[in-house]
FIRO-876436 format. One record per residue (C-alpha): residue number from 0; x, y, z. Coordinates in Angstrom, 1 decimal, m for minus. Layout:
BEGIN
<atom nr="NUM" X="X" Y="Y" Z="Z"/>
...
//
This chain:
BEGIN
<atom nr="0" X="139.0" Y="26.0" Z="11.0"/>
<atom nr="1" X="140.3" Y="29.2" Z="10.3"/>
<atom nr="2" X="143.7" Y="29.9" Z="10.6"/>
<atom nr="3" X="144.7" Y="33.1" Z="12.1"/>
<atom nr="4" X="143.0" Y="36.4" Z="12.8"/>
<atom nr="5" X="144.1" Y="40.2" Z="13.3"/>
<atom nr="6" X="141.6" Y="40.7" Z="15.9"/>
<atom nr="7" X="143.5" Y="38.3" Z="18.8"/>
<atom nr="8" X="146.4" Y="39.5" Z="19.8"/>
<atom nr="9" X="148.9" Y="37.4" Z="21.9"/>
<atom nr="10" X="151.0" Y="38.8" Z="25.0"/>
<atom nr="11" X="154.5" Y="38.0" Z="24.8"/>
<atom nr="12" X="154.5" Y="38.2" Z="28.8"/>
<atom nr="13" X="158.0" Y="36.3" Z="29.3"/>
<atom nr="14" X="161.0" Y="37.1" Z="31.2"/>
<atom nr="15" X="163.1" Y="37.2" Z="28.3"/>
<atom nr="16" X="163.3" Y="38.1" Z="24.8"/>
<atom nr="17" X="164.8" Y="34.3" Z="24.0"/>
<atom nr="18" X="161.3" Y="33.0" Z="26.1"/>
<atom nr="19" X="159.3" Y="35.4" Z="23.8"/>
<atom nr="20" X="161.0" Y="34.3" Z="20.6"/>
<atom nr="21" X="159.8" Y="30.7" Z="21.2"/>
<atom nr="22" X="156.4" Y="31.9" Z="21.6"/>
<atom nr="23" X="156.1" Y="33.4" Z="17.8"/>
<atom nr="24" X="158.4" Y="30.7" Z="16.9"/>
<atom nr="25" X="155.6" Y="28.0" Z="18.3"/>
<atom nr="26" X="152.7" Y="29.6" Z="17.5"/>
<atom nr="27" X="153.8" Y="30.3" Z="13.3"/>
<atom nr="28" X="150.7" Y="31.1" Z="11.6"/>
<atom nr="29" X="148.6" Y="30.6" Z="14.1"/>
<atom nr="30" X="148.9" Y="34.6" Z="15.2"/>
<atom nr="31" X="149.7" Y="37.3" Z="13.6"/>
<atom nr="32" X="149.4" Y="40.4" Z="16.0"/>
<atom nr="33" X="151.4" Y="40.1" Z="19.2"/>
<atom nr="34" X="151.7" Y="42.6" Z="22.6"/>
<atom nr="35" X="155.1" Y="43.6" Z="23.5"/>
<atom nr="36" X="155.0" Y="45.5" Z="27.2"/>
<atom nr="37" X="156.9" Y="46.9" Z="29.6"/>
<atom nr="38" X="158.5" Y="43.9" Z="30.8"/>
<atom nr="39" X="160.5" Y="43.2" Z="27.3"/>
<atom nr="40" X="161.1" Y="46.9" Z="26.5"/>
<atom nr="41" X="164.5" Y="47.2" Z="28.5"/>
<atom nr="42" X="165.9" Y="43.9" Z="27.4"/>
<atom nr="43" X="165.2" Y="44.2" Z="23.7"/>
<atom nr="44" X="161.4" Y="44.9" Z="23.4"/>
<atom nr="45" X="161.8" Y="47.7" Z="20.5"/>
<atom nr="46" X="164.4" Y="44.9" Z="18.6"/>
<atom nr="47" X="161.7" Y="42.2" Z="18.9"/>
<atom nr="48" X="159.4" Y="44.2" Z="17.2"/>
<atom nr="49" X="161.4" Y="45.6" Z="14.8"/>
<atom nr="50" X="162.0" Y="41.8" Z="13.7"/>
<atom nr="51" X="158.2" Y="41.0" Z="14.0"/>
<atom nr="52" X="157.0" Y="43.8" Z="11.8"/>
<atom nr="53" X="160.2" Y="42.6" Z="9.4"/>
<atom nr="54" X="158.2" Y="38.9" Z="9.6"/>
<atom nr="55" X="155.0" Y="40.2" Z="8.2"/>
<atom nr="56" X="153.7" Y="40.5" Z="11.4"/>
<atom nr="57" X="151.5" Y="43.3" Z="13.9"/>
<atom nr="58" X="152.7" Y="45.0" Z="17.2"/>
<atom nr="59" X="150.7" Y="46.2" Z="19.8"/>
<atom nr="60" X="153.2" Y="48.0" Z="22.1"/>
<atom nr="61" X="151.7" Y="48.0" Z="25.5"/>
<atom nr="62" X="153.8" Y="51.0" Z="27.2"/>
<atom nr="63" X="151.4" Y="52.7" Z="28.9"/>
<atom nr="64" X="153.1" Y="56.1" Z="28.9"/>
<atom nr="65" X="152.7" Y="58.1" Z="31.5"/>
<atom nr="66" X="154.9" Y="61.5" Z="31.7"/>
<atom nr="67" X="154.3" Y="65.2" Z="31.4"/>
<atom nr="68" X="152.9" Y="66.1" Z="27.8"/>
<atom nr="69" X="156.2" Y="67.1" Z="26.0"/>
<atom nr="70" X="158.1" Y="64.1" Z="27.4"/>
<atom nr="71" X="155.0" Y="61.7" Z="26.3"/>
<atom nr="72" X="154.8" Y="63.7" Z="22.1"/>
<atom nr="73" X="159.0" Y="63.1" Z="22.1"/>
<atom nr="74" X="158.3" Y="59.4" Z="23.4"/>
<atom nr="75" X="155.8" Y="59.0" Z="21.0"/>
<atom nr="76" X="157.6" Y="60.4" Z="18.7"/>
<atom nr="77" X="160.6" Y="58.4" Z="18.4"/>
<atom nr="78" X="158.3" Y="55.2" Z="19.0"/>
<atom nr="79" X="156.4" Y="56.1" Z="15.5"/>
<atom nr="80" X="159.9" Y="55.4" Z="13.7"/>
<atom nr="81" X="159.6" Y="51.5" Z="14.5"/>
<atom nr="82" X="156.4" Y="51.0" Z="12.4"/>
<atom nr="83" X="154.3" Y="49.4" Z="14.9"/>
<atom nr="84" X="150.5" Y="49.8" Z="15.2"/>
<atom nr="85" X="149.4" Y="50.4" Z="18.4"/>
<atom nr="86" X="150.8" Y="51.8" Z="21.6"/>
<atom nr="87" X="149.2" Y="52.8" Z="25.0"/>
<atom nr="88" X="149.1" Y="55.4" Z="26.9"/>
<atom nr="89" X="147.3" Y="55.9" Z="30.4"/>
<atom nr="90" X="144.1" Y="57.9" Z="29.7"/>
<atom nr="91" X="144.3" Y="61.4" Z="31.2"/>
<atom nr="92" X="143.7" Y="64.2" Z="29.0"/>
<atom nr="93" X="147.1" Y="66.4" Z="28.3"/>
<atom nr="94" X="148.8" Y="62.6" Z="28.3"/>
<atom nr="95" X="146.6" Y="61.4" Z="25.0"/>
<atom nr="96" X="146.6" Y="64.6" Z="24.1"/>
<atom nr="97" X="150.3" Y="64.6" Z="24.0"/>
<atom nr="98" X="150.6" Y="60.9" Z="22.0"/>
<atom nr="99" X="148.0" Y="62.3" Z="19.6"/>
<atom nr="100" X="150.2" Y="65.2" Z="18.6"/>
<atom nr="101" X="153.6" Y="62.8" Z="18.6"/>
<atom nr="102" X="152.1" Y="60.4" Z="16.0"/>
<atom nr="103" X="152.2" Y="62.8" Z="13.7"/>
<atom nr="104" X="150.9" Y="61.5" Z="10.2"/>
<atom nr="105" X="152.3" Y="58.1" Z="11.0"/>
<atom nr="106" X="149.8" Y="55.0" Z="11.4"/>
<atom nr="107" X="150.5" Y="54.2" Z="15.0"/>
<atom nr="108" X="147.1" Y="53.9" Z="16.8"/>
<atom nr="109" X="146.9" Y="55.2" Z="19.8"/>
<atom nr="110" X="144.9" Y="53.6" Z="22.6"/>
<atom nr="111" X="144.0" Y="55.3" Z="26.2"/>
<atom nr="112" X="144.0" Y="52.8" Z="29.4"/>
<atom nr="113" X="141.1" Y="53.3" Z="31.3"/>
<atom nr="114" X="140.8" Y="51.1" Z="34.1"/>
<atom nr="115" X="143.1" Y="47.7" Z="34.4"/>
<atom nr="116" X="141.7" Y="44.7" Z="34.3"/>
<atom nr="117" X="143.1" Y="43.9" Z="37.9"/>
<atom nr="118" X="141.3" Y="46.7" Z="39.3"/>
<atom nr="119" X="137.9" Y="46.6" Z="40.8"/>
<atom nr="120" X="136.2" Y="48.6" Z="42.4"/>
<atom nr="121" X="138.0" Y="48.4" Z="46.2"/>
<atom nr="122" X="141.4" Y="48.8" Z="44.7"/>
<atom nr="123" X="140.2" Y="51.9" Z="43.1"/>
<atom nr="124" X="139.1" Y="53.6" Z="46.7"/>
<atom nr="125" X="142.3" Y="52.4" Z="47.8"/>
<atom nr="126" X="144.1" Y="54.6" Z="45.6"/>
<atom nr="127" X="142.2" Y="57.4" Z="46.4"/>
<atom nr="128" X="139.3" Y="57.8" Z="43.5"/>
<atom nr="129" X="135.9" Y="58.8" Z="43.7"/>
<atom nr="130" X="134.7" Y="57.1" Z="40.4"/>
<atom nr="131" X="134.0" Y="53.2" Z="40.8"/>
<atom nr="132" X="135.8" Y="51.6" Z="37.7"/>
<atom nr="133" X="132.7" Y="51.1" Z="35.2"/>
<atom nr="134" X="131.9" Y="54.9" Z="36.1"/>
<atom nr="135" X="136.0" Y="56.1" Z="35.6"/>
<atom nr="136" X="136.0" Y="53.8" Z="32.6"/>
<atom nr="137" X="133.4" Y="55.7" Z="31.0"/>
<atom nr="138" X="134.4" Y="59.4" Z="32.2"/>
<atom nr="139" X="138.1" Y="58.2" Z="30.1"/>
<atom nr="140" X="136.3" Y="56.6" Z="27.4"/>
<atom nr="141" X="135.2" Y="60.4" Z="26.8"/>
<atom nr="142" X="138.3" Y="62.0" Z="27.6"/>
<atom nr="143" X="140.0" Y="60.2" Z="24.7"/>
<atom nr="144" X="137.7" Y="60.5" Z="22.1"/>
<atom nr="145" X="137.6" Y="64.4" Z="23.2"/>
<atom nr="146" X="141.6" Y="64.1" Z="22.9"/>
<atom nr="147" X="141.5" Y="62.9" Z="19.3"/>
<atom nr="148" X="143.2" Y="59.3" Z="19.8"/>
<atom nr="149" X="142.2" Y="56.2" Z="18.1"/>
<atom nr="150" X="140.6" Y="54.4" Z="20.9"/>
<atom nr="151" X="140.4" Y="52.7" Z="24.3"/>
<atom nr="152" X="142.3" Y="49.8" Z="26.3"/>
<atom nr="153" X="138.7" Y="48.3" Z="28.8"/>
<atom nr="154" X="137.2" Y="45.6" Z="30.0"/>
<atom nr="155" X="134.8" Y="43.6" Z="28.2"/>
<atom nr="156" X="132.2" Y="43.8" Z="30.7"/>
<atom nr="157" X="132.5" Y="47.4" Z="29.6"/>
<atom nr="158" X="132.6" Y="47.1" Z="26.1"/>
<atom nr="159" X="128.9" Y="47.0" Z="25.1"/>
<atom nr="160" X="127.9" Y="49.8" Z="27.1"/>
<atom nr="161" X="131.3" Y="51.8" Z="25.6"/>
<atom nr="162" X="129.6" Y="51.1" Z="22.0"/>
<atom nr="163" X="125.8" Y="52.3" Z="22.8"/>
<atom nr="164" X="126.9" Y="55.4" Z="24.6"/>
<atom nr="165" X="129.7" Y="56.2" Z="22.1"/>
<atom nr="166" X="129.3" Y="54.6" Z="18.8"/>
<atom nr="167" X="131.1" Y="52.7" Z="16.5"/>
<atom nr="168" X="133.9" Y="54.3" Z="15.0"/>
<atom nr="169" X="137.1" Y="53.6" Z="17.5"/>
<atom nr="170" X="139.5" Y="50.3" Z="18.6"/>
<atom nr="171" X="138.4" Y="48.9" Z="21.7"/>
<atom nr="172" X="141.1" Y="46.3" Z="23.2"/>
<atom nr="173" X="140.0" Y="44.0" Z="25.7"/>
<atom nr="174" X="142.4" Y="42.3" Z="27.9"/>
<atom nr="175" X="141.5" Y="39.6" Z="30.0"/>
<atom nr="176" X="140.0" Y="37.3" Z="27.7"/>
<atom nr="177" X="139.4" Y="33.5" Z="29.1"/>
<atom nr="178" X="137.8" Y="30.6" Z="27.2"/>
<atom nr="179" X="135.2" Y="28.7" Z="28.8"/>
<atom nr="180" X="136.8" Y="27.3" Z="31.8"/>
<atom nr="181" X="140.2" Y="28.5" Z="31.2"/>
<atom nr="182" X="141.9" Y="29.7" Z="35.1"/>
<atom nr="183" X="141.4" Y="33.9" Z="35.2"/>
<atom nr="184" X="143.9" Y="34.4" Z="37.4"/>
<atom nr="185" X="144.6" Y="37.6" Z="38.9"/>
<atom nr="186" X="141.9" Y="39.2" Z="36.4"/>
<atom nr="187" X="138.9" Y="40.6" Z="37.8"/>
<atom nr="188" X="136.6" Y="41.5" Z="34.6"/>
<atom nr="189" X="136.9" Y="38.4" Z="32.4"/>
<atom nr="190" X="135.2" Y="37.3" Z="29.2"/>
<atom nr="191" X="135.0" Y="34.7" Z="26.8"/>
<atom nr="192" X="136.4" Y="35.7" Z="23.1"/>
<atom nr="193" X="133.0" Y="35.5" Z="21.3"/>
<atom nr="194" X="131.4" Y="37.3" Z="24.5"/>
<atom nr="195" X="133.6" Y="40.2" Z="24.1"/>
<atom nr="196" X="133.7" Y="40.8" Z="20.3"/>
<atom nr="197" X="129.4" Y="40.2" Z="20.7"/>
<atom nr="198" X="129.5" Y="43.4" Z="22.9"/>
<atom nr="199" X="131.9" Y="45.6" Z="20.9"/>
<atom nr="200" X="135.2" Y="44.6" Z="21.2"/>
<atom nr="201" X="137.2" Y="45.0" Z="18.6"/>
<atom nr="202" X="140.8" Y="43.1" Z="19.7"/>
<atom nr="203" X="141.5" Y="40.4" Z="22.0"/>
<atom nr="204" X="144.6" Y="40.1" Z="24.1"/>
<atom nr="205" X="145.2" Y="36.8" Z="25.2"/>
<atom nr="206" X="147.9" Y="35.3" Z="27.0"/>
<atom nr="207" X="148.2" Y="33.0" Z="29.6"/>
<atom nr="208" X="145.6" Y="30.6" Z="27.6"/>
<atom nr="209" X="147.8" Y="30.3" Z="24.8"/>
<atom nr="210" X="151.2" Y="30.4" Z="26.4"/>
<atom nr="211" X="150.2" Y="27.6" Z="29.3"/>
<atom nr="212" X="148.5" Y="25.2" Z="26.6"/>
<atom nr="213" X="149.7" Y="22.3" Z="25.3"/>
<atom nr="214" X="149.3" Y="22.7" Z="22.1"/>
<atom nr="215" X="149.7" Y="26.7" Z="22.0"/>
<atom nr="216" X="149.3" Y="26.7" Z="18.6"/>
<atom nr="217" X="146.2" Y="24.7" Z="18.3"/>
<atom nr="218" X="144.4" Y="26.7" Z="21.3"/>
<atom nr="219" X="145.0" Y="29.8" Z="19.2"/>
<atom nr="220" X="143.6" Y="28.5" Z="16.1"/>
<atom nr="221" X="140.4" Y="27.3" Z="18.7"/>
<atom nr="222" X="140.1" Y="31.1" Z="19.9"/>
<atom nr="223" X="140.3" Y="32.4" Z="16.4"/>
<atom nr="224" X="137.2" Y="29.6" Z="15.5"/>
<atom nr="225" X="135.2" Y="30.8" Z="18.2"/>
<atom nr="226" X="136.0" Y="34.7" Z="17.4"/>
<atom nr="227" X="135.2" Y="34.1" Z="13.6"/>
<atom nr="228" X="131.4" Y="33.1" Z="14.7"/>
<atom nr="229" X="131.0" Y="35.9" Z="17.0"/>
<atom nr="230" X="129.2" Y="38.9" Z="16.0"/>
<atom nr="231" X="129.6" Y="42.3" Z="17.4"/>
//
């Protein structure tokens, strides 16, 4: 079995840096690219992966920035000095437009979030949209390649179609991955790990699978089997 891929990325979605730790700490070898978001970032999120990146390790900072344009390039900006490799931003134009020009020449990859995966299609009218969420996935899908960023947070379920109408040459990062049977939660677009990299994907973020095994550990390393037979 394979030990450990760059593709899956694990969520340190915990309450506290200390619950977070114990997470890396479990899972070794097992991962070696991890999502830090917003609920770590005021309690020692940028520290954590300061000391992850100083372990060998990849960081996905899951942000989300969302500000006028100069306040998102300074953010971006002073987020580049940490090293990490991707960050998000929501996907309107003058926002990804605004990361784009903060990364500078530095090799943070910048990813546009176009839908949330706990969105569907009646949470979107209630917020006032006019796009159903495949349709305003796709209309932001070109809106960041026009902006210049590297590529796109979206559901699996929209993956495949992202790939034929778009090509081949940008990150797509899928959240809401579930093995076979696993619980989904509050997610709304799920997909199995091979499922998803089959239609395009090209990193997994998986949490709750991992975190709420017992053996976390070993269920990564059974993701990472089932991801090193998929083909996209």
């Amino acid at each position: 079995m394979p030990n450990h891929d760059s593709r899956l990325i694990v969520a340190l979605d915990k309450p506290t840096i200390q619950d977070a730790q114990s997470v890396i700490d479990t899972l070794g070898d097992a991962v070696s690219f991890y999502k830090i978001g917003l609920q770590l970032l005021p309690i020692g999120g940028m520290q954590l992966a300061a000391s992850l990146k100083a372990a060998g390790k990849q960081v996905f900072l899951d942000y989300k920035l969302h500000d006028i344009p100069a306040t998102v390039e300074k953010a971006t900006r002073s987020i580049t000095g940490a090293g990490c490799d991707f960050l998000t931003v929501h996907a309107e134009p003058a926002v990804m437009r605004a990361a784009a020009a903060g990364r500078d020449d530095s090799e943070l990859k910048i990813l546009g979030v176009t839908v949330m995966t706990c969105y569907d299609d009646a949470m979107l009218v209630e917020m006032g949209y006019a796009y159903k969420a495949r349709d305003l996935v796709f209309r932001r899908v070109e809106q960041a390649l026009e902006a210049g960023i590297d590529g796109v947070v979206a559901s699996a379920q929209e993956a495949g179609e992202i790939r034929q109408r778009f090509g081949g040459d940008f990150l797509i990062v899928t959240p809401g991955i579930r093995p076979a049977g696993a619980d989904i939660g509050d997610q709304k677009r799920v997909a199995t790990p091979a499922s998803a990299l089959a239609d395009g994907a090209t990193h997994l973020v998986v949490g709750r699978p991992i975190h709420g095994a017992d053996n976390p550990a070993q269920a990564a390393r059974e993701i990472v089997a089932e991801m090193s037979g998929a083909t996209g």
